[in-house]
C-alpha positions in Angstrom: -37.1 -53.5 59.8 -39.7 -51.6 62.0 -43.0 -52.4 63.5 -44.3 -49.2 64.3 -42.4 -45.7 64.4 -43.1 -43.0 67.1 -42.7 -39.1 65.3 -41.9 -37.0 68.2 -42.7 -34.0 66.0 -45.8 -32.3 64.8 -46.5 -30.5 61.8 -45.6 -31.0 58.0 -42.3 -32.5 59.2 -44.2 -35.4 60.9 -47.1 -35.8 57.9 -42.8 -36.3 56.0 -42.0 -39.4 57.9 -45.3 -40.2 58.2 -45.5 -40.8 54.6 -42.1 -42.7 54.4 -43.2 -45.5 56.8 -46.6 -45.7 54.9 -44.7 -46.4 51.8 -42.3 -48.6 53.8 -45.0 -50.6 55.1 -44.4 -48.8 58.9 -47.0 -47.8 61.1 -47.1 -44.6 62.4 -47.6 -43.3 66.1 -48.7 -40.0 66.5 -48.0 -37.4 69.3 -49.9 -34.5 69.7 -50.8 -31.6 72.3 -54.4 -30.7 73.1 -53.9 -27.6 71.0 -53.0 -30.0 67.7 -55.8 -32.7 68.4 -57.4 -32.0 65.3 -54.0 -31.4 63.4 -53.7 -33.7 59.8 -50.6 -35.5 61.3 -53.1 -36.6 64.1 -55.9 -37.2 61.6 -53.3 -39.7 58.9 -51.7 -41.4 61.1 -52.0 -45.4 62.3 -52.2 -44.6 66.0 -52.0 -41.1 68.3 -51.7 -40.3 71.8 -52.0 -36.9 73.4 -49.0 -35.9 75.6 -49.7 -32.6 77.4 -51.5 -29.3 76.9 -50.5 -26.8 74.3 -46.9 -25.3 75.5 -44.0 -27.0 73.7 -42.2 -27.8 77.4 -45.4 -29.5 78.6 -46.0 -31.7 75.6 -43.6 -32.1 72.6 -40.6 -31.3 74.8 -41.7 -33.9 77.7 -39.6 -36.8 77.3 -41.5 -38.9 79.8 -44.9 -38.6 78.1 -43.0 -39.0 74.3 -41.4 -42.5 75.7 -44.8 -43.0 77.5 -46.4 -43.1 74.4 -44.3 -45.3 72.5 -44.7 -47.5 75.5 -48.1 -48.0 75.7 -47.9 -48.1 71.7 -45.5 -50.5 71.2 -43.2 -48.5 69.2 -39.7 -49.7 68.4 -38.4 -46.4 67.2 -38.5 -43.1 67.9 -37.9 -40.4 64.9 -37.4 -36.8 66.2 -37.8 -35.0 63.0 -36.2 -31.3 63.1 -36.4 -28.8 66.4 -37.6 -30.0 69.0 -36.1 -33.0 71.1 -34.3 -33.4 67.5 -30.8 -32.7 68.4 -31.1 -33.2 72.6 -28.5 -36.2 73.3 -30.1 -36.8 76.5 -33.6 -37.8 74.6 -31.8 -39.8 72.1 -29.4 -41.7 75.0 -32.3 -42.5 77.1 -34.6 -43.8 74.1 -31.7 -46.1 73.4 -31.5 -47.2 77.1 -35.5 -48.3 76.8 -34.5 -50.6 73.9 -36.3 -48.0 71.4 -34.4 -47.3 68.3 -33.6 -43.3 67.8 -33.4 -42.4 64.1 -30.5 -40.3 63.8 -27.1 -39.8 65.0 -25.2 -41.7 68.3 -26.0 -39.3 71.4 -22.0 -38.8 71.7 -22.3 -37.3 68.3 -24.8 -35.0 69.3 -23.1 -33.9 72.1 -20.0 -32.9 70.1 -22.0 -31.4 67.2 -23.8 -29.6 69.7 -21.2 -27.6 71.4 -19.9 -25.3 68.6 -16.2 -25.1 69.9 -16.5 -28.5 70.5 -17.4 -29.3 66.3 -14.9 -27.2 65.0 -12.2 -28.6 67.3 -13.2 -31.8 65.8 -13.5 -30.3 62.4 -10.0 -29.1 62.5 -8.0 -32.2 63.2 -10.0 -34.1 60.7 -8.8 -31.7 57.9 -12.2 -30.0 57.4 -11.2 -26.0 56.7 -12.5 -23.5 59.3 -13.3 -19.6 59.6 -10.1 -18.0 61.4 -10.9 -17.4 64.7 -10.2 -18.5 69.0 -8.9 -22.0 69.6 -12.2 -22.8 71.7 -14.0 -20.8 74.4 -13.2 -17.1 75.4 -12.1 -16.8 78.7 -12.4 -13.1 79.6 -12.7 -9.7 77.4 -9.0 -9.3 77.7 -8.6 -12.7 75.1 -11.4 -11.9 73.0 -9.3 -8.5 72.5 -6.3 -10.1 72.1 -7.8 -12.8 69.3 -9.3 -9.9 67.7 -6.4 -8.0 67.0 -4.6 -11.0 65.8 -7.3 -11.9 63.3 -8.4 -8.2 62.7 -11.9 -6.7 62.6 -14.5 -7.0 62.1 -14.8 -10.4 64.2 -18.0 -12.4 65.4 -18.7 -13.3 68.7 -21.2 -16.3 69.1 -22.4 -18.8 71.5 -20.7 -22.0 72.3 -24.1 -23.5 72.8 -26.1 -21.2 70.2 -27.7 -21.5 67.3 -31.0 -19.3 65.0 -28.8 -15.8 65.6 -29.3 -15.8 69.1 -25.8 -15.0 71.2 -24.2 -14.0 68.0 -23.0 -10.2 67.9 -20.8 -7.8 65.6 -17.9 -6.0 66.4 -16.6 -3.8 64.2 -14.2 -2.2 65.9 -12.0 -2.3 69.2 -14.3 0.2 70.7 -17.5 -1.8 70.1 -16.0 -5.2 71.4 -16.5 -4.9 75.1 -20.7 -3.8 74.5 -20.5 -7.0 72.1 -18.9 -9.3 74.5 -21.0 -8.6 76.9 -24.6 -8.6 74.8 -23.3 -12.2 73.3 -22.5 -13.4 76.9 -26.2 -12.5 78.5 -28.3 -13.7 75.6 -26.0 -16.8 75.5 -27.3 -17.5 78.8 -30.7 -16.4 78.7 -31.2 -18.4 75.5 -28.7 -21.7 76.3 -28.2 -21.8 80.0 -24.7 -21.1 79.2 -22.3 -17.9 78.6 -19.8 -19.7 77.0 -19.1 -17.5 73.6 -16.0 -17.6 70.6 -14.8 -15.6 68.0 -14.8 -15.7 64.6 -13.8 -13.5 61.8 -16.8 -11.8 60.3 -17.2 -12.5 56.4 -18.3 -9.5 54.7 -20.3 -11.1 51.8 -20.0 -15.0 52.2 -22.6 -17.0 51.2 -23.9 -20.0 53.4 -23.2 -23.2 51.7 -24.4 -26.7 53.3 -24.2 -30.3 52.3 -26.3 -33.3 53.3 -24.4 -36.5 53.9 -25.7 -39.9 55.2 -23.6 -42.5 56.6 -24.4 -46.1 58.0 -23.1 -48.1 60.7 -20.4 -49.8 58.0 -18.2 -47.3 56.9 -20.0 -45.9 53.8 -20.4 -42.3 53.9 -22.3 -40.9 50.3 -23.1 -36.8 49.9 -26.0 -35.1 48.0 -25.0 -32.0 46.7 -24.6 -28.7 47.9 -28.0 -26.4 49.5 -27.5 -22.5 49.0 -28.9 -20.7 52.0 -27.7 -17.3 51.8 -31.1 -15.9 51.7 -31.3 -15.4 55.9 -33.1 -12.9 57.8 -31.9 -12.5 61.3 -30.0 -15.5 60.7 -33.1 -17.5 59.7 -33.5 -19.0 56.5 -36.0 -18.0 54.0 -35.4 -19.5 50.6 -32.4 -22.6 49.7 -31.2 -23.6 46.5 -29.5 -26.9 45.3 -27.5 -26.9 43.9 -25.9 -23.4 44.7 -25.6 -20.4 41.4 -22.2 -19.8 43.0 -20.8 -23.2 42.6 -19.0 -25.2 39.7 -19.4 -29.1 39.7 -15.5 -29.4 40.8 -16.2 -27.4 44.0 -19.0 -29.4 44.6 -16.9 -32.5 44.1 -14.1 -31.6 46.0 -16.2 -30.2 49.1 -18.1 -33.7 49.2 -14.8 -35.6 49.6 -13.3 -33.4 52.4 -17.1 -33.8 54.0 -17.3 -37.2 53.9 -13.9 -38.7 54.3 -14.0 -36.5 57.7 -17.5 -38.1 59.0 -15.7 -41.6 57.6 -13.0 -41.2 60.1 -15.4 -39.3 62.8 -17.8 -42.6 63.0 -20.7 -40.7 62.0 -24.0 -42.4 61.1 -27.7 -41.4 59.9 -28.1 -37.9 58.6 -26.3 -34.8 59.3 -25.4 -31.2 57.4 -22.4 -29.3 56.7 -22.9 -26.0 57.3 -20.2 -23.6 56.0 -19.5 -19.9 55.0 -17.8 -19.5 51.5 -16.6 -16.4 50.0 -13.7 -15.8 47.5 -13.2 -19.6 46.3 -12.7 -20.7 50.5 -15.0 -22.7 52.2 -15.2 -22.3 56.2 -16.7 -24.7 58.2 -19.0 -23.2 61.2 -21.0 -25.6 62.2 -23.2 -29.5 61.9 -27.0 -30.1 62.5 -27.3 -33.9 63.1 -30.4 -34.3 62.3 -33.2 -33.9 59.1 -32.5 -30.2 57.7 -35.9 -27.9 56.6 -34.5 -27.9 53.4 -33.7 -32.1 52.8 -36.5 -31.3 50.2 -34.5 -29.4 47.3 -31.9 -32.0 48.0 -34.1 -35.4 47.4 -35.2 -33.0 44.6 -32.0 -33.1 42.5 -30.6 -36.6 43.5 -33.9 -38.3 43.5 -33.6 -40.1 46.9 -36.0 -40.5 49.7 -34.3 -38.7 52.9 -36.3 -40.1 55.5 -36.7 -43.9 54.1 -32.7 -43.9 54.0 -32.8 -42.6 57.5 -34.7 -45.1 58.8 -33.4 -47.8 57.0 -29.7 -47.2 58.8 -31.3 -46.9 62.2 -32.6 -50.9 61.2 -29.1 -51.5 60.7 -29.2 -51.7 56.9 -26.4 -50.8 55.3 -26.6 -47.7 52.3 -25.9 -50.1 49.9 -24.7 -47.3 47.5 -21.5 -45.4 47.1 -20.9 -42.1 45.7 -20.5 -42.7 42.2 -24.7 -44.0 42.6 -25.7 -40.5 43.2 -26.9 -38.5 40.2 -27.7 -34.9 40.2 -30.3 -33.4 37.9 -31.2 -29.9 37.4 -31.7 -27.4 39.9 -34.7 -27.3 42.9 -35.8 -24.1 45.1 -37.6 -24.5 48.1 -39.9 -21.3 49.5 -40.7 -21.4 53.5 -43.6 -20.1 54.1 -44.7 -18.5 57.5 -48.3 -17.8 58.9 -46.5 -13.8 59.2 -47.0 -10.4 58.1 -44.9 -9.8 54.9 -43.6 -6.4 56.0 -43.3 -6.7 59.6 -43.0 -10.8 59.8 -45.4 -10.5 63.2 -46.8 -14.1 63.4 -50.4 -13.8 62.3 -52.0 -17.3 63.5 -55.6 -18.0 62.8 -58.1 -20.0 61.0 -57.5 -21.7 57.0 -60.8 -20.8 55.5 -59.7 -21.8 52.1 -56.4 -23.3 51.0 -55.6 -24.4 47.6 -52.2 -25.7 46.7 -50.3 -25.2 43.4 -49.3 -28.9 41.3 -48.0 -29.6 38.3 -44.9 -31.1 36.8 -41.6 -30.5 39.2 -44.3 -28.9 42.2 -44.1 -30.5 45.4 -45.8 -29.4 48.8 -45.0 -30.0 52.0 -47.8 -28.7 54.1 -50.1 -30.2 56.8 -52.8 -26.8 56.3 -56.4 -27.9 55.1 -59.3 -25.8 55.0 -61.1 -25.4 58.6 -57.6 -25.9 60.6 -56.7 -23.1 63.1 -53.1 -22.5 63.2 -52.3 -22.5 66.8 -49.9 -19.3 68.4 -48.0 -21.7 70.1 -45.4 -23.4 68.2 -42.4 -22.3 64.7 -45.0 -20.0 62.2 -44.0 -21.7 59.0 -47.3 -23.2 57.7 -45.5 -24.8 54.4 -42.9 -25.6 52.2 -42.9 -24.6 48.6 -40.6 -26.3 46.3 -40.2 -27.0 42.7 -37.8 -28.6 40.5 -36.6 -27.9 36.7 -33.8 -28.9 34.7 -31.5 -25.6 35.7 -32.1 -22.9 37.3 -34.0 -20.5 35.0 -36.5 -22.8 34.5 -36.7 -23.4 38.0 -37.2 -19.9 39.0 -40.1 -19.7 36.4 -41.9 -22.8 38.1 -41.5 -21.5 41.1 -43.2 -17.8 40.3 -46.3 -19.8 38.8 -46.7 -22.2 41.4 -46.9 -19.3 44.1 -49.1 -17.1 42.1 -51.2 -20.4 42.2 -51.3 -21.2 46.0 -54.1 -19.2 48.2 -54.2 -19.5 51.8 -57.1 -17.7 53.4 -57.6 -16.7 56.7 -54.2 -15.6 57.7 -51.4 -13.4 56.4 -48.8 -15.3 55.1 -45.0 -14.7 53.2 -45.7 -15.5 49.5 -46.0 -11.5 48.7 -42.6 -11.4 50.0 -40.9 -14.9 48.4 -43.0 -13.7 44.7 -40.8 -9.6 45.1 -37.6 -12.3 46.3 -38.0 -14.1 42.8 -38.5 -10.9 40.7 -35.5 -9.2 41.8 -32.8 -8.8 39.0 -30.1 -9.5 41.9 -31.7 -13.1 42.6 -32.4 -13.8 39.6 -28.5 -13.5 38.6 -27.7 -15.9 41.7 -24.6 -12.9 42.9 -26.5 -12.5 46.3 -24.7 -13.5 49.7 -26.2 -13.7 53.3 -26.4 -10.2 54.2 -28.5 -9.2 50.5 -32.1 -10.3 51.9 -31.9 -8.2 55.1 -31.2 -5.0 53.4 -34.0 -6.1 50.3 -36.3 -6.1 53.2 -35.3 -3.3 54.8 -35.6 -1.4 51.2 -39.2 -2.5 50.8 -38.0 -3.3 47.5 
């Protein structure tokens, strides 16, 4: 097992692992930019070592200060957390190559989970179902017409390289595919350093279904249930489920073989998610985050299994030691996110925490670094917290979750609570028939 893990992340994310490797009997580096010097995963942890001044590329994005760091520390391995340097094969390749251990997936698997065409190419001969669409990258307007017309409109266009919305456009019509070629093309590049864009056919009302796997270096491959994140704005997620209201316990079952016999024969170890779009009893694969998801929380939740500790224990080289029929599911969690935003116009309103008081109680848990005095910085993601409560089905769960937000205060800067309390008193949530394009226009209402 580890000495000493390095968290190359900041945040509530790193006060997560950090709290794993305490339990594990770990200690903990932690990296930090002058801006998060007085941050709480600075203040808990064994060790820290600032790496650069406030701007993400200058500090929590500089590889040679991170491996710096663990150098001088003596860190045997390196755990990336989420965003980031999370999912960059280059960082986890040359971690490797300084004899440091990189909690999560091999770099080649990165690479090919990274590259969109590249996933569902791989997705495709493994058996895993996908969304109709191009067989890989579009090579001029003239294809992407020609694709479109065999799969009819309206189709997606999105970024090989893309991801959080950005390179993704609608067309609805022949007449608005060039505009939309073109619009997915430039912000491809501007965001990715790469034009390379495909097509999909657009889903009217699917929902966004994901499921969390881990694997080890032997073989063993075991699933944890279905997370329901339909609830997006602008493609970023707002509120997850597990297990999904639109799912029956056969679905579930059957989804989590195809999942995992596919990462069996792929090779795949450490974490990873499933992301896929389901509507009308299909499921359509679109894409695979190898790394810790936002929302491992509802997941550990309903299964009752420590995310991060199994993480790290495969990165030692131990094996799950579990198979499928091991893992239990109980009731139903919801996990809030909660941003330091305006509720109506979601501007990012940083500033200082002059009171915060959490909500507890039986099936509450909080995933927050805030304390009272702390400044949230302008620099970095404006989700301040996670929310998320547990019940034995859904109903109940809802109800837990409406108490524990009208318990929660956080003082000092405008946050997204109003918003997730109106989510959880709609009549349309509350019946679970919602899909991914429901929270846009419920925001758009003022509802």
């Amino acid at each position: 097992m580890f000495r000493k893990i390095l968290i190359a992340n900041r945040g509530e994310i790193a006060l997560r692992v950090q709290r794993a490797c305490r339990e594990m009997g770990i200690a903990s580096v932690a990296v930090h930019s002058t801006a998060d010097a007085d941050a709480m995963h600075v203040r808990l942890a064994d060790e820290s070592v600032c790496i650069g001044p406030p701007a993400a590329r200058d500090s929590y994005l500089n590889m040679p200060a991170i491996l710096s760091a663990a150098a001088i520390t003596g860190a045997d391995a390196i755990h990336p957390g989420y965003g980031f340097l999370s999912e960059n094969a280059s960082f986890a390749e040359i971690v490797e190559a300084h004899g440091i251990a990189f909690i999560g997936p091999s770099p080649a698997h990165i690479t090919m989970m990274g590259d969109k065409i590249a996933a569902k190419d791989a997705m495709k001969r493994l058996g895993v179902p996908l969304v109709p669409g191009s067989d890989g990258a579009l090579t001029s307007l003239a294809a992407a017409a020609e694709v479109a017309a065999e799969i009819g409109y309206p189709v997606l266009i999105k970024a090989a390289a893309g991801g959080g919305g950005r390179g993704m456009k609608v067309a609805h019509t022949a007449d608005e595919l060039a505009e939309a070629w073109q619009v997915a093309r430039t912000e491809a590049k501007a965001a990715f350093g790469n034009d390379s864009v495909y097509m999909e056919k657009y889903l009217d009302r699917p929902r966004h279904i994901e499921m969390q796997i881990l694997a080890d270096n032997y073989g063993d491959v075991v699933h944890f249930g279905e997370r329901d994140c339909s609830l997006q704005r602008r493609h970023q997620k707002l509120l997850e489920e597990a297990g999904s209201p639109a799912l029956t316990s056969s679905q579930r079952t059957e989804l989590g073989e195809t999942v995992t016999r596919a990462l069996r024969q792929l090779g795949y170890r450490n974490a990873g998610t499933l992301e896929f779009l389901y509507q009308d009893g299909q499921f359509a694969f679109i894409e695979m985050n190898t790394r810790l998801q936002v929302e491992h929380p509802v997941s550990e939740m309903v299964c009752d299994v420590d995310l991060v500790r199994e993480q790290i224990r495969i990165a030692a080289g131990q094996p799950l030691g579990y198979d499928q029929s091991a893992v239990r599911f109980r009731g139903h969690a919801i996990e809030i996110r909660i941003t330091a935003e305006d509720p109506e116009t979601f501007i990012p309103n940083p500033g200082l925490i002059s009171l915060y008081h959490p909500p507890g109680g039986l099936g509450v848990r909080v995933d927050s670094a805030l304390y009272a005095g702390y400044r949230v910085p302008p620099y970095y993601d404006s989700m301040i917290a996670k929310l998320i409560v547990h019940a034995p089905d859904r109903a109940q769960a809802i109800a837990r979750m409406r108490r524990a937000i009208d318990e929660f205060a956080i003082i000092g800067v405008k946050t997204t609570l109003p918003l997730h309390r109106r989510i959880l008193d709609d009549p349309t949530f509350q019946s679970g028939d919602y899909t991914i394009h429901w929270l846009e226009r419920f925001v758009a209402k003022g509802a």
